[in-house]
N, CA, C and O of each residue as an XYZ file, in Angstrom:
844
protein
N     -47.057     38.113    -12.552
C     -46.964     36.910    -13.387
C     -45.524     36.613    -13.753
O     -45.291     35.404    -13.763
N     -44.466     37.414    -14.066
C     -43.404     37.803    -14.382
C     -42.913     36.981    -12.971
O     -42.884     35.750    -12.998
N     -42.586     37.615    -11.919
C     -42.205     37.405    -10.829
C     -42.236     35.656    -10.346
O     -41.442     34.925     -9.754
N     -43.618     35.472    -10.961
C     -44.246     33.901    -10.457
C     -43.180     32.703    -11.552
O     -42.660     31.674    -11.121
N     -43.121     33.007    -12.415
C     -42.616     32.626    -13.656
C     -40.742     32.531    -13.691
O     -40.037     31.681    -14.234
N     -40.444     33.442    -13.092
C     -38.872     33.355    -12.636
C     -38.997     32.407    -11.642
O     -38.388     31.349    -11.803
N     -39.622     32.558    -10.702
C     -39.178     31.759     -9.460
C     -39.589     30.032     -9.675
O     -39.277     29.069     -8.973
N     -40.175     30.083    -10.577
C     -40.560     28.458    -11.079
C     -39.072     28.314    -11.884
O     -38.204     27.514    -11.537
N     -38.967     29.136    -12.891
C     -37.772     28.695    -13.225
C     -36.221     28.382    -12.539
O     -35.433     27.471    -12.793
N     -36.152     29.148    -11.883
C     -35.126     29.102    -10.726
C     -35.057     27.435     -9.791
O     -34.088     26.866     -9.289
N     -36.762     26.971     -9.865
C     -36.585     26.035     -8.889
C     -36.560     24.641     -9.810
O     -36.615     23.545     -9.253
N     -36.471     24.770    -11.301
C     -36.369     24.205    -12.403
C     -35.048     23.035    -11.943
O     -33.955     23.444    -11.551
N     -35.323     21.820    -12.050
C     -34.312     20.924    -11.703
C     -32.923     21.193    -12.906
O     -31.713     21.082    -12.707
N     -33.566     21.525    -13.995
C     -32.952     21.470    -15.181
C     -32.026     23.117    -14.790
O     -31.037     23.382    -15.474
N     -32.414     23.965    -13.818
C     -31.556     25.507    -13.956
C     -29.957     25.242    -13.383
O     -29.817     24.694    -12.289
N     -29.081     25.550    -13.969
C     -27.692     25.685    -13.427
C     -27.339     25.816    -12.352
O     -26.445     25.102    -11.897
N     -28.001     26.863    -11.561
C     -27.882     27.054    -10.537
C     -28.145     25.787     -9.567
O     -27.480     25.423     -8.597
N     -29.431     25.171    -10.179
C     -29.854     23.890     -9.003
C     -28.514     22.719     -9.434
O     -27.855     22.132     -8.577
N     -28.366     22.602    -10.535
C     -27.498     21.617    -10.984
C     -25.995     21.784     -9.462
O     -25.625     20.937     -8.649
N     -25.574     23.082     -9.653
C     -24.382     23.109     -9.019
C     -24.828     22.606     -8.229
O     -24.571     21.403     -8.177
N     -25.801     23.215     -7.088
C     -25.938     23.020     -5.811
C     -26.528     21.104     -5.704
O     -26.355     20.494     -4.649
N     -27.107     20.496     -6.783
C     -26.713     19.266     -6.079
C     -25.517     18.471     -6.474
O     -25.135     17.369     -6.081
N     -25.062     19.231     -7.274
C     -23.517     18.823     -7.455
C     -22.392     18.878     -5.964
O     -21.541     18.341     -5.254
N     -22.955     19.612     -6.162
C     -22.350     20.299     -4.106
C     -22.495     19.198     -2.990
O     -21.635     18.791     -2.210
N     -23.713     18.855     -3.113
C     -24.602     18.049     -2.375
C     -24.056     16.584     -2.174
O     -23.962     15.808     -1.224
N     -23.777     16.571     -3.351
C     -23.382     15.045     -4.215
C     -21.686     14.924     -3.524
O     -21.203     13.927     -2.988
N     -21.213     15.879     -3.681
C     -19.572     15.988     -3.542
C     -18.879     15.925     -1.957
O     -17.775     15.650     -1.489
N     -20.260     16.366     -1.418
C     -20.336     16.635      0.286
C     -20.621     15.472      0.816
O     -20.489     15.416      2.039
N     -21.093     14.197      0.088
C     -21.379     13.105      0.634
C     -20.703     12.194      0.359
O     -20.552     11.290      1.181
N     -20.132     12.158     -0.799
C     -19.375     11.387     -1.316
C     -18.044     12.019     -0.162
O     -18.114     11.215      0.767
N     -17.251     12.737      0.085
C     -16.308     13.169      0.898
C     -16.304     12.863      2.523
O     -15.401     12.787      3.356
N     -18.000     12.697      2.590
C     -18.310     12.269      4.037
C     -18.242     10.607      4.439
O     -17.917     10.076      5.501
N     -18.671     10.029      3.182
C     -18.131      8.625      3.195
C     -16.521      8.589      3.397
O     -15.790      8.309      4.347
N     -16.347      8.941      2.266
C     -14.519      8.661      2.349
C     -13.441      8.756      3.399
O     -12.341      8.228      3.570
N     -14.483      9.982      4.282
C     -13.806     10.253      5.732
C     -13.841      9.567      6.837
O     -13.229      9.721      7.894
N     -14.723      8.681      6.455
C     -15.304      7.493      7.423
C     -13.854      6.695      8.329
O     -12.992      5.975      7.825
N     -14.010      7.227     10.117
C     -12.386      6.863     10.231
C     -12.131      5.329     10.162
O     -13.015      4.474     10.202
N     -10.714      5.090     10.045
C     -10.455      3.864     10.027
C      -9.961      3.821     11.443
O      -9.413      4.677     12.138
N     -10.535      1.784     11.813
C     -10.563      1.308     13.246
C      -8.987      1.133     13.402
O      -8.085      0.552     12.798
N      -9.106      1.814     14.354
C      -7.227      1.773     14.803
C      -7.082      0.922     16.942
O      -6.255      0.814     17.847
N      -8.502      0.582     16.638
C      -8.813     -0.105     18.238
C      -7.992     -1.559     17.873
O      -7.983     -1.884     16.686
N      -7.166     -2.615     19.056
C      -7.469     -3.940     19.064
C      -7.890     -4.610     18.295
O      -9.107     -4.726     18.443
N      -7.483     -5.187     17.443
C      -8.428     -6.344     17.016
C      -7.930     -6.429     15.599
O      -7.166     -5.640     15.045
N      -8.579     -7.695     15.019
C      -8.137     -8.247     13.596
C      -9.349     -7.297     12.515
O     -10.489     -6.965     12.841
N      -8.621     -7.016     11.129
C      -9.528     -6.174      9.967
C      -9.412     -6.910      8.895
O      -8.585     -7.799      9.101
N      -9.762     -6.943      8.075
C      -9.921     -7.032      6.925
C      -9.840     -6.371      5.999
O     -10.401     -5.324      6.324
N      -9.431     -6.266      4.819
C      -9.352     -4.968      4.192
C      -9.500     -3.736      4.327
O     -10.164     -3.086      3.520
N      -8.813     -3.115      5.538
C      -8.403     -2.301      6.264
C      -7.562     -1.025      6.003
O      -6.354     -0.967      5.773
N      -8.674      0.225      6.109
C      -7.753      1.359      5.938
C      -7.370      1.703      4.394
O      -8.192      1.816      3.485
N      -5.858      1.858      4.270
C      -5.558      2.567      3.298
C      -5.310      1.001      2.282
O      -4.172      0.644      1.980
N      -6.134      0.477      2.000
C      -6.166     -0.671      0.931
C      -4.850     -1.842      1.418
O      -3.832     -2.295      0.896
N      -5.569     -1.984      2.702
C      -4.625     -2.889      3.520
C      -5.165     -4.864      3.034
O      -6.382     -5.023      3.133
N      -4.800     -5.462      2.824
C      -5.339     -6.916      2.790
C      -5.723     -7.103      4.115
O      -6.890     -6.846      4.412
N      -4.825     -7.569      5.102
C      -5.166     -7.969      6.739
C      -4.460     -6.975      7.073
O      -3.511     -6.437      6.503
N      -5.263     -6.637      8.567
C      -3.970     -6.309      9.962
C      -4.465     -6.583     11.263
O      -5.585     -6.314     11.697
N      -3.618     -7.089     11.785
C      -4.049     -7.087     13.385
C      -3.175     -6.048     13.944
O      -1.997     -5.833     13.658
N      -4.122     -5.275     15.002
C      -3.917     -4.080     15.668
C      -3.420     -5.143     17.163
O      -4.192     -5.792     17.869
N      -1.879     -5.028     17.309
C      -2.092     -5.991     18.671
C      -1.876     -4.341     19.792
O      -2.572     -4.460     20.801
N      -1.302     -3.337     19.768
C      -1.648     -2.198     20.504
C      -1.380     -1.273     19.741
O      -0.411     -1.227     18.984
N      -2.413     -0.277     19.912
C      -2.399      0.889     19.212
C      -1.170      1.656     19.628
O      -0.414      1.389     20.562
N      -1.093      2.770     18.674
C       0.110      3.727     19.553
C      -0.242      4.899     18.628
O      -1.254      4.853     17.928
N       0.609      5.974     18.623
C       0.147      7.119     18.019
C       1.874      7.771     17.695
O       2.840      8.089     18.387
N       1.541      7.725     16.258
C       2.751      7.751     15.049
C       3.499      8.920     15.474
O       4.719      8.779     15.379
N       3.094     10.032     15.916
C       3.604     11.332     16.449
C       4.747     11.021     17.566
O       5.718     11.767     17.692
N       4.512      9.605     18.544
C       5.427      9.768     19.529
C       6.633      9.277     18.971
O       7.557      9.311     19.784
N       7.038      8.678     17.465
C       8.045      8.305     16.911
C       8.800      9.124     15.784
O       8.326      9.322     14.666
N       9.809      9.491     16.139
C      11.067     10.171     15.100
C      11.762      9.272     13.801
O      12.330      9.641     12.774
N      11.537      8.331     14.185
C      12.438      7.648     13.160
C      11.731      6.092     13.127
O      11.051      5.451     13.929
N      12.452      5.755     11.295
C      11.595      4.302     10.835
C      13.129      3.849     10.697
O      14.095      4.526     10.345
N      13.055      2.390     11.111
C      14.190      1.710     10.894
C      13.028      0.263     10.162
O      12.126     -0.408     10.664
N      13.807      0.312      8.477
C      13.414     -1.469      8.032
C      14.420     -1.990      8.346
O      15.526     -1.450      8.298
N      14.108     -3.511      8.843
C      15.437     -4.457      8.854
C      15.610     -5.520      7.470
O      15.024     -5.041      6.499
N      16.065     -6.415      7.272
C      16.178     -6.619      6.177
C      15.105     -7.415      6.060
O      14.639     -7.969      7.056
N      14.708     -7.534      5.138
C      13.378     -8.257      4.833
C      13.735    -10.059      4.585
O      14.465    -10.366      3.643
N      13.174    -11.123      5.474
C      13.323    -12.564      5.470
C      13.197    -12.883      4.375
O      12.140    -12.371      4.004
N      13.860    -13.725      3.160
C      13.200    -14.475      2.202
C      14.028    -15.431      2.348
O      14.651    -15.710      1.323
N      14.230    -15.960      3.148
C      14.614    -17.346      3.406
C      13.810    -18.355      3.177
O      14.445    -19.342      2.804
N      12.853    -18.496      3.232
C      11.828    -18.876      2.736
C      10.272    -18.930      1.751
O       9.128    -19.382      1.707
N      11.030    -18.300      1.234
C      10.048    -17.533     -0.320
C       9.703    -18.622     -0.420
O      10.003    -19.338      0.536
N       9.021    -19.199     -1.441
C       8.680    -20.551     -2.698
C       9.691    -19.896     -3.425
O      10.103    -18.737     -3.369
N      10.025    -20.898     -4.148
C      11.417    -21.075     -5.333
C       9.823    -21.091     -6.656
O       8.725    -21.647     -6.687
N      10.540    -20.202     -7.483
C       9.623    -20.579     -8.609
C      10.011    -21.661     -9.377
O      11.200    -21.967     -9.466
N       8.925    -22.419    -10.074
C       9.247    -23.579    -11.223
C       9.866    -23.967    -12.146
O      10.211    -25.054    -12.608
N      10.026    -22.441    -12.482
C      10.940    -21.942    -14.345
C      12.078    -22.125    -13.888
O      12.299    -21.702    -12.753
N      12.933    -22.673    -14.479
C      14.113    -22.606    -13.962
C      15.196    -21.731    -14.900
O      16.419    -21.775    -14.768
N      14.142    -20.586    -16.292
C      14.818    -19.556    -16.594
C      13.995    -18.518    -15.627
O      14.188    -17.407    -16.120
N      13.224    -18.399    -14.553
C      13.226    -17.476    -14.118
C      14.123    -17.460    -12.732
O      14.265    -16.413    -12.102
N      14.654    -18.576    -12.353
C      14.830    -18.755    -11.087
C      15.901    -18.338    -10.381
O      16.148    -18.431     -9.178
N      16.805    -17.634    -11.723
C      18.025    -16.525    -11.461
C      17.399    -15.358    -11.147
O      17.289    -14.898    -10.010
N      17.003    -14.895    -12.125
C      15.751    -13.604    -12.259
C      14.710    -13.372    -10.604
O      14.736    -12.304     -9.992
N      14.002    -14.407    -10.207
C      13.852    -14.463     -8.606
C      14.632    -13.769     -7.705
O      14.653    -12.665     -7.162
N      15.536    -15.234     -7.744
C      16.728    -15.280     -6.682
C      17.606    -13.412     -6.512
O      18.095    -12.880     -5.515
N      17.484    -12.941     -7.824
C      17.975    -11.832     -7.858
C      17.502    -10.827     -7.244
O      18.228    -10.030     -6.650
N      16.028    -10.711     -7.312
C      15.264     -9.561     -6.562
C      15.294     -9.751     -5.405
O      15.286     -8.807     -4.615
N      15.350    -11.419     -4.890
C      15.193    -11.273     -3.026
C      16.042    -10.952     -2.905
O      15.978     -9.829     -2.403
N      17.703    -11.481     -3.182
C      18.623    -11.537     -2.496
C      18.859     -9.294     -2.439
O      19.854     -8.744     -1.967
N      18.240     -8.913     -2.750
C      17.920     -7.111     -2.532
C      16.659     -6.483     -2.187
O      16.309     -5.303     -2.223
N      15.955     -7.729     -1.786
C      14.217     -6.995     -1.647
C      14.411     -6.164     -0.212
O      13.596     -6.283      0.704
N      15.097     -5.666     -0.163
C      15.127     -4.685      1.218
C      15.066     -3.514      0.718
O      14.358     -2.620      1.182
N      15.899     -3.389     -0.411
C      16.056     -1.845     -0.950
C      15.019     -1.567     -1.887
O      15.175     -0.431     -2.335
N      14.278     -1.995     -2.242
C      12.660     -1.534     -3.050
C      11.998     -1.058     -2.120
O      11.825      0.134     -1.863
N      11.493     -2.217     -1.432
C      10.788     -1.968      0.159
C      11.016     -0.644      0.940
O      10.204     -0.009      1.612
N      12.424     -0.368      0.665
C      12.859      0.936      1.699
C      12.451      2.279      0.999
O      11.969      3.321      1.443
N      12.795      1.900     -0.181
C      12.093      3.148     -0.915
C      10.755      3.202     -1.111
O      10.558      4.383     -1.398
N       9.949      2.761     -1.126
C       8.370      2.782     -0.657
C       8.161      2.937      0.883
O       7.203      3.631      1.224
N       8.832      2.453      1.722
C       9.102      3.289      3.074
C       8.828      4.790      3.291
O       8.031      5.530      3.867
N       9.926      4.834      2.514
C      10.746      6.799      2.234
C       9.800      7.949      1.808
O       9.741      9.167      1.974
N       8.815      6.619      0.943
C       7.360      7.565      0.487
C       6.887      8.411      1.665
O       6.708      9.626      1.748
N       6.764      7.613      2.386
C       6.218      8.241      3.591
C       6.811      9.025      4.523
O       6.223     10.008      4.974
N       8.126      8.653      4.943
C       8.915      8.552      5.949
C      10.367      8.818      5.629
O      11.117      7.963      6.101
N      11.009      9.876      4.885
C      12.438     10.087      4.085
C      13.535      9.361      4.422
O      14.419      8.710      3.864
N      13.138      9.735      5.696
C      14.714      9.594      6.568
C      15.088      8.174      7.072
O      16.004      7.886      7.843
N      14.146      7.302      6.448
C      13.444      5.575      6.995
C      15.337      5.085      6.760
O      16.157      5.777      6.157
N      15.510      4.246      7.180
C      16.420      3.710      6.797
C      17.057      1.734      6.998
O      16.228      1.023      7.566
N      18.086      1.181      6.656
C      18.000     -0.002      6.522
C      18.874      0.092      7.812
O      19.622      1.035      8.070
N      18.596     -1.472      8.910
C      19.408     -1.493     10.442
C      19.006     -2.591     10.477
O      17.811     -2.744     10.226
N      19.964     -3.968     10.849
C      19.591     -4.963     11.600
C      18.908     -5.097     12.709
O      18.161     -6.011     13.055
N      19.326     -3.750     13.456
C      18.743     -3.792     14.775
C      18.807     -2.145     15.162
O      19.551     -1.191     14.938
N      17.543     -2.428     15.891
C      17.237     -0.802     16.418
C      16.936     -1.169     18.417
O      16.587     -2.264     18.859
N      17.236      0.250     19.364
C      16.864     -0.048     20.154
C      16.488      1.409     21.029
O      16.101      1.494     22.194
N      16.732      2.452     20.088
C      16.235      4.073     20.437
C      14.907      3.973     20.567
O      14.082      3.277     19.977
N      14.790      5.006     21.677
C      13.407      5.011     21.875
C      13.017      6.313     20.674
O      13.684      7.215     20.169
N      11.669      5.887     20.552
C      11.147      7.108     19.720
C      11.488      6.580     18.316
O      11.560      7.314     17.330
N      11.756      4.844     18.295
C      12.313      4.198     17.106
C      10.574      3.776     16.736
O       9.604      4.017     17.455
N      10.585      2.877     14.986
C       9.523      2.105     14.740
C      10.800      1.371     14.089
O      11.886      1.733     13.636
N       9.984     -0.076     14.312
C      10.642     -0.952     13.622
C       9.903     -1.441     12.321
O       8.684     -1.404     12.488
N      10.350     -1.973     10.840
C       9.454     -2.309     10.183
C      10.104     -3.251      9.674
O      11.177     -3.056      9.103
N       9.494     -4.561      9.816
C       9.977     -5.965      9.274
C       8.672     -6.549      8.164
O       7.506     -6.250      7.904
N      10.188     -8.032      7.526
C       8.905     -8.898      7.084
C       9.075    -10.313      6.374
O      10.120    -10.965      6.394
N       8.529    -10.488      6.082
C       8.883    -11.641      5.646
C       8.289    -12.076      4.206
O       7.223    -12.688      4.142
N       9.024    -11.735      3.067
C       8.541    -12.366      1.557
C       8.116    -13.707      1.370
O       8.707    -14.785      1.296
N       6.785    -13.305      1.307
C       5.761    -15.173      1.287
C       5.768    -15.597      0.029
O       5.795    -16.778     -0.316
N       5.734    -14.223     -1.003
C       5.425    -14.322     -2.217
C       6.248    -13.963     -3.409
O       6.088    -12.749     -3.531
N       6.923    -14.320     -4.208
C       7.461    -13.536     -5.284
C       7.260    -14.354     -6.348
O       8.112    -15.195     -6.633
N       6.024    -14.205     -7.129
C       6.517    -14.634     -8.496
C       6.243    -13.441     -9.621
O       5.425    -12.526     -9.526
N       7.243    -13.736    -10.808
C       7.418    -12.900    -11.891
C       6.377    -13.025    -12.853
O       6.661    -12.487    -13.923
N       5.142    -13.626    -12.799
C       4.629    -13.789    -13.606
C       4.955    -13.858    -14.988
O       6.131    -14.126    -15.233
N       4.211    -13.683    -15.917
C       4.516    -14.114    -17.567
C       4.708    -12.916    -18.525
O       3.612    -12.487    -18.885
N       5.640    -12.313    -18.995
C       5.541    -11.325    -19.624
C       4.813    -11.479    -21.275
O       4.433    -10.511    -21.933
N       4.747    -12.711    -21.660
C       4.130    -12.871    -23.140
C       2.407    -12.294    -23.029
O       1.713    -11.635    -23.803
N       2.160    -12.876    -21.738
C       0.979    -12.706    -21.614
C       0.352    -10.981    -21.475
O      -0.594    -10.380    -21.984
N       1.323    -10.659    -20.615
C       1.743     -8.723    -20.051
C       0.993     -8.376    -21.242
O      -0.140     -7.966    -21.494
N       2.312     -8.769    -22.045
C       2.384     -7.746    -23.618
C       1.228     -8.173    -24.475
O       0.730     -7.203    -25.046
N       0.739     -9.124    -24.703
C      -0.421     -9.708    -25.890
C      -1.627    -10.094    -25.325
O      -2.585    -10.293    -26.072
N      -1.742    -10.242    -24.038
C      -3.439    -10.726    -23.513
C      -3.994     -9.357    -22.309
O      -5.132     -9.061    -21.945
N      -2.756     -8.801    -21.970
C      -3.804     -7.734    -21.171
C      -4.455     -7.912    -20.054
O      -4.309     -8.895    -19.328
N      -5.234     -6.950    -19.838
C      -6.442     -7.429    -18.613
C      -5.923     -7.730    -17.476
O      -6.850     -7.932    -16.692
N      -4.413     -7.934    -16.720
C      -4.179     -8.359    -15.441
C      -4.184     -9.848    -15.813
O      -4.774    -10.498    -14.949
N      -3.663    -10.677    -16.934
C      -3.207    -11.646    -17.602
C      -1.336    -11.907    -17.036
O      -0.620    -11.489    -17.946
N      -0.678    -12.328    -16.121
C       0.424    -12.650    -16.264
C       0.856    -11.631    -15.771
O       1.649    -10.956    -16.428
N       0.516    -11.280    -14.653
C       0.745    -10.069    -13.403
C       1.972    -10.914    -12.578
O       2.210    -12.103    -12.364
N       2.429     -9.992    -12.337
C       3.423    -10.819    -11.259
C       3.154     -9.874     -9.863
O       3.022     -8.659     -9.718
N       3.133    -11.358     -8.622
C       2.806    -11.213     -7.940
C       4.183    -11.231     -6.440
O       5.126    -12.007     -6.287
N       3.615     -9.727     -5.342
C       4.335    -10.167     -4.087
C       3.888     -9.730     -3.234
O       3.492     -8.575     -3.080
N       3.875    -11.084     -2.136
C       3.492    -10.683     -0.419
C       4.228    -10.238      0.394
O       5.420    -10.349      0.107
N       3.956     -9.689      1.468
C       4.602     -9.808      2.647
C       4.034    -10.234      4.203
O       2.851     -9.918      4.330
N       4.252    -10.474      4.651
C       3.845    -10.617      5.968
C       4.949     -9.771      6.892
O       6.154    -10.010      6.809
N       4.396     -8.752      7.784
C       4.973     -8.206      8.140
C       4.607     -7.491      9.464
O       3.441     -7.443      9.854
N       5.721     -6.892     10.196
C       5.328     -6.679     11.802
C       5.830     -4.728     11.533
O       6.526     -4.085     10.748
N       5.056     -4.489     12.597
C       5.759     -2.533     13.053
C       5.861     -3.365     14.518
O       5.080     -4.186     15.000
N       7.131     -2.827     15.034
C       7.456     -2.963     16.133
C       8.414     -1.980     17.132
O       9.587     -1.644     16.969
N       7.464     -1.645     18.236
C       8.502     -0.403     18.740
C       9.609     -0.870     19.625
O       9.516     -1.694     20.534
N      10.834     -0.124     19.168
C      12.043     -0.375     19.228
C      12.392     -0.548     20.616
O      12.917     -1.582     21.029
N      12.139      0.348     21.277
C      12.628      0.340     22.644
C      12.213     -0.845     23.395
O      13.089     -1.388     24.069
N      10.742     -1.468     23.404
C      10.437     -2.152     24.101
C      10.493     -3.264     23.863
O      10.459     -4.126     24.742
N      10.629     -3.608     22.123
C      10.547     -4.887     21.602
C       8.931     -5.492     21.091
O       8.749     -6.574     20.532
N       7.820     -4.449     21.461
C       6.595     -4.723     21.373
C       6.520     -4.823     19.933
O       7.184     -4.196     19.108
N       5.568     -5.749     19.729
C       4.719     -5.662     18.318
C       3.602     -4.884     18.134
O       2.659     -5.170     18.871
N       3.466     -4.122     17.480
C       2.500     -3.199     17.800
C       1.248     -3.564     16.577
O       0.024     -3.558     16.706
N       1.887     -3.796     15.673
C       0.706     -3.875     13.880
C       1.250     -5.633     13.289
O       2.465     -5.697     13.104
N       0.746     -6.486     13.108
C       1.098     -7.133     11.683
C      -0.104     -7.027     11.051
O      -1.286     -6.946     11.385
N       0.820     -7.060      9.579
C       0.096     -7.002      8.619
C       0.269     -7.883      7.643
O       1.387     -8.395      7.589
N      -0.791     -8.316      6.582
C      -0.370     -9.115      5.471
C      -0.612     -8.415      4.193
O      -1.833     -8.276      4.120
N       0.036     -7.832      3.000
C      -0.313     -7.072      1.811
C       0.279     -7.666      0.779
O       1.454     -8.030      0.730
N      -0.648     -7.778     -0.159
C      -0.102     -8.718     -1.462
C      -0.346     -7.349     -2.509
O      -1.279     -6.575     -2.296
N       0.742     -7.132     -3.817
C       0.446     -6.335     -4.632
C       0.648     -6.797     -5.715
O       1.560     -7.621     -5.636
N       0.158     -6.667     -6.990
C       0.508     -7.577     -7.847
C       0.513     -6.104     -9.432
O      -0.462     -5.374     -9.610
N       1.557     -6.044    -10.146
C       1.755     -5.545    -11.329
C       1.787     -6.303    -12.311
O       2.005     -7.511    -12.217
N       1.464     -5.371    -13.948
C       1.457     -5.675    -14.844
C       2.443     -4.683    -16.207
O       3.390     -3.927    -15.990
N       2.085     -4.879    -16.987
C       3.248     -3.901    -18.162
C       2.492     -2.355    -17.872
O       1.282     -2.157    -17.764
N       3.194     -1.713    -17.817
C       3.546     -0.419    -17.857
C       2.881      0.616    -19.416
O       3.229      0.317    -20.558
N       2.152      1.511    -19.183
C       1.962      2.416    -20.261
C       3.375      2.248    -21.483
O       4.491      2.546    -21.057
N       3.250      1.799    -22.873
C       3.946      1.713    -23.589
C       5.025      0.565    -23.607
O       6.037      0.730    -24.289
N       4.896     -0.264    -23.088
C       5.769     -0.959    -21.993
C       6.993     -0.761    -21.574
O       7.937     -1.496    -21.864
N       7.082      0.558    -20.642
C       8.280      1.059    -19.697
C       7.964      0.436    -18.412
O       6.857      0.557    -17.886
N       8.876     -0.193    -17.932
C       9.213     -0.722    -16.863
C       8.719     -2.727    -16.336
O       8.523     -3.486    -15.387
N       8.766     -2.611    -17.905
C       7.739     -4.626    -18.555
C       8.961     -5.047    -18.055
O       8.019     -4.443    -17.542
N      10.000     -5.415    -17.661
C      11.305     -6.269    -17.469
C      11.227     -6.894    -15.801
O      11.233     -6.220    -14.771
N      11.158     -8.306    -15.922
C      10.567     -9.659    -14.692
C      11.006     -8.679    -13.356
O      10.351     -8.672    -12.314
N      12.073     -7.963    -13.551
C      13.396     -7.724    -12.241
C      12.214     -6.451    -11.883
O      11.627     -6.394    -10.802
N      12.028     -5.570    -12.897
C      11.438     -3.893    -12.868
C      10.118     -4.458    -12.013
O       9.866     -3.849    -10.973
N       9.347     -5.465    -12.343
C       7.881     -5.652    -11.927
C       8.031     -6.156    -10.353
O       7.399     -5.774     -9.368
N       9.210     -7.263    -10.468
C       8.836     -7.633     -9.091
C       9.403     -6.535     -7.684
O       9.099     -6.761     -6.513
N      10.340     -5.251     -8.179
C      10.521     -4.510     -7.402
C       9.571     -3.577     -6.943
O       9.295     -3.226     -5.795
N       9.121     -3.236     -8.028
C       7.717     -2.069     -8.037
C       6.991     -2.925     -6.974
O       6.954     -2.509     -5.816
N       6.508     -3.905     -7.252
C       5.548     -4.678     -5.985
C       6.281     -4.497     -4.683
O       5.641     -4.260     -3.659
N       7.634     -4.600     -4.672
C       8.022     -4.501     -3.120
C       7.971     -2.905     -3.012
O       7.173     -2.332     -2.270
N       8.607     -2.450     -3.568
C       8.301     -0.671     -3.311
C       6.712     -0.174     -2.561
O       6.413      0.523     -1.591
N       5.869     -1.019     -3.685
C       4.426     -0.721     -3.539
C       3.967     -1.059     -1.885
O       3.293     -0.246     -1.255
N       4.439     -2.394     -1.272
C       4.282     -2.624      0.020
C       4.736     -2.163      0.678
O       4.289     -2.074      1.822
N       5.963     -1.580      0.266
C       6.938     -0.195      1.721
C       6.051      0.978      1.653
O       5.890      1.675      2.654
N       5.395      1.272      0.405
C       4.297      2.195      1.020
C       3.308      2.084      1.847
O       3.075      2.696      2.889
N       2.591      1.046      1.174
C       1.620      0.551      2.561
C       1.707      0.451      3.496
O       0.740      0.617      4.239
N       2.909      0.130      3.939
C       3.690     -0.250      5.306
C       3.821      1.311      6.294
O       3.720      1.514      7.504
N       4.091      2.236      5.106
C       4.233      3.637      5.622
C       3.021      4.173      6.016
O       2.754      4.517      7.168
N       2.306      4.241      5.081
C       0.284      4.473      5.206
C       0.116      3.779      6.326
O      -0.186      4.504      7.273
N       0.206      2.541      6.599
C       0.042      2.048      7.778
C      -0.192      2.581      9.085
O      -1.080      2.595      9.937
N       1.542      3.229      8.801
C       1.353      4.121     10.251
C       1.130      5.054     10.537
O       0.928      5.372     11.709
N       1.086      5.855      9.524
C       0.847      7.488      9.389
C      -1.241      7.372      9.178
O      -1.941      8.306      8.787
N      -1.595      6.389      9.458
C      -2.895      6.526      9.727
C      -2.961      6.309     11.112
O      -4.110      6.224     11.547
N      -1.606      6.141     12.324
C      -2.289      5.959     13.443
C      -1.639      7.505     14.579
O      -2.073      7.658     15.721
């Protein structure tokens, strides 16, 4: 009776022991989703991979056969001009350097990444782009309404291209958008709209280190 009486308890949904094990269960599936590979075939995605907006895969390649990341300078020749015309110094300021945010979100990935007009080593990646987007959004709003209220926003449109051949291998399109900072460290128009370009030189890096 003894014997019968343990083993009911043991199979007790409520016993610790069962708890872990579908905790286990639970953790093993959830991990099996997450592993789910990402499509690195041909073709256009959609929210793609490592929290990509778009990419078109125009040929695959495999990140191992490349030593070195070269960014070139990033286009904003054609940004939109924002409206404010007290922010429009404040803008003008971050493009006329949006290469060097970008590169350091590169570096995340890739240390040795560096800035080159032009690359033509083999065993090169090229990483370009073009700023579609920069606005500073509203800091009154940051600080007093919250919620992703007065985020400032930036795109890129952008190519990986291997060096030697001139091929395009990835474009991509990634928009990131920030807001004020824990306590508000790093709330200042210039601090937000860099973090967003930083944030896309990572992606840009994830990019390839998923292929």
């Amino acid at each position: 009776m003894s014997v019968m009486q343990s083993s009911s308890n043991n199979d007790h949904p409520g016993d610790p022991m069962i708890r872990r094990r579908l905790f286990a269960v639970a953790v093993l599936a959830i991990a099996a989703m997450s592993a789910k590979k990402v499509p690195t075939a041909p073709g256009q995605y959609k929210e793609w991979g490592p929290d990509i907006d778009s990419i078109e895969i125009v040929k695959t390649f495999k990140a191992s056969d490349y030593s070195k990341v070269i960014v070139q300078p990033l286009d904003t020749s054609s940004t939109p001009k924002t409206e404010e015309q007290d922010m429009a110094e404040r803008v003008a300021k971050v493009a006329a350097s949006a290469t060097e945010p970008f590169l350091a979100g590169v570096k995340k990935g890739f240390p040795d990444a560096t800035i080159a007009k032009t690359a033509t080593a083999p065993g090169t990646l090229i990483v370009r782009g073009k700023v579609t987007v920069l606005e500073p959004g509203s800091r009154a709003k940051r600080m007093w309404v919250g919620y992703g209220a007065g985020a400032a926003r930036t795109a890129i449109d952008g190519e990986i291209v291997d060096a030697k051949s001139g091929e395009v291998l990835i474009r991509f399109t990634q928009e990131r958008r920030s807001g004020i900072e824990k306590f508000g460290r790093g709330s200042s128009y210039e601090e937000i709209m860099n973090r967003n370009l930083t944030a896309i030189g990572e992606d840009a890096a994830n990019i390839i280190k998923t292929f």
